[in-house]
N, C-alpha and C positions, 0 to 999 in steps of 0.2 A: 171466506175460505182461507186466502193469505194470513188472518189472525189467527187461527188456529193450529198452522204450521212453523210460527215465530215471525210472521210480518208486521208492517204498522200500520195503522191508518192515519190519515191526514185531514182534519177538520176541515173542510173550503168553506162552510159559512153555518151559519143557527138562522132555525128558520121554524114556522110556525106549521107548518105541510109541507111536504114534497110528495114526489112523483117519479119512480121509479119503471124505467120502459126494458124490459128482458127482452132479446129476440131470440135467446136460447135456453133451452134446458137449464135450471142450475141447482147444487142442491143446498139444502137447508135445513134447518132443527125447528120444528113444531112442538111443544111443550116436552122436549129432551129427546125429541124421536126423529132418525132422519128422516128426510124425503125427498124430493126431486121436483122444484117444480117445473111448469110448463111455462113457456114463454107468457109473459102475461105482464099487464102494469098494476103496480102495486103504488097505492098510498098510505103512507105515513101521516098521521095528522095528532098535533098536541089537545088533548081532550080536556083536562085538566090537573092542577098539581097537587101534590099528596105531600101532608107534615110528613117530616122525617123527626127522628128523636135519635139525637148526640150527647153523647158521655159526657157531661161537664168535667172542664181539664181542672187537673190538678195544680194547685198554684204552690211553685219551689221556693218562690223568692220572697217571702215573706214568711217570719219566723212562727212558730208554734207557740200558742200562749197556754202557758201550765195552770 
């Protein structure tokens, strides 16, 4: 919620799962929709990773051959 308002987050560590413990109400966005949820633990877990595709850079420093 502080992100959304102009705060920052702060990385403490990468990690392969966690475990998040609510003991209040809090709210949240489920695919763009708010909601609220209920105190409840919530897991995160890295499932697996997906190609990305990147623009290949433009190279300045070497001249143009006519």
């Amino acid at each position: 919620a502080a992100l959304q308002v102009g705060g920052h987050g702060e990385r403490l560590h990468q990690c392969r799962e966690v475990m998040l413990l609510t003991y209040k109400s809090i709210p949240m966005q489920v695919d763009g929709e708010p909601c609220r949820l209920a105190p409840a633990m919530i897991r995160i877990s890295l499932r697996n990773q997906a190609n990305m595709v990147q623009k290949s850079k433009r190279r300045t420093s070497m001249p143009l051959l006519n």
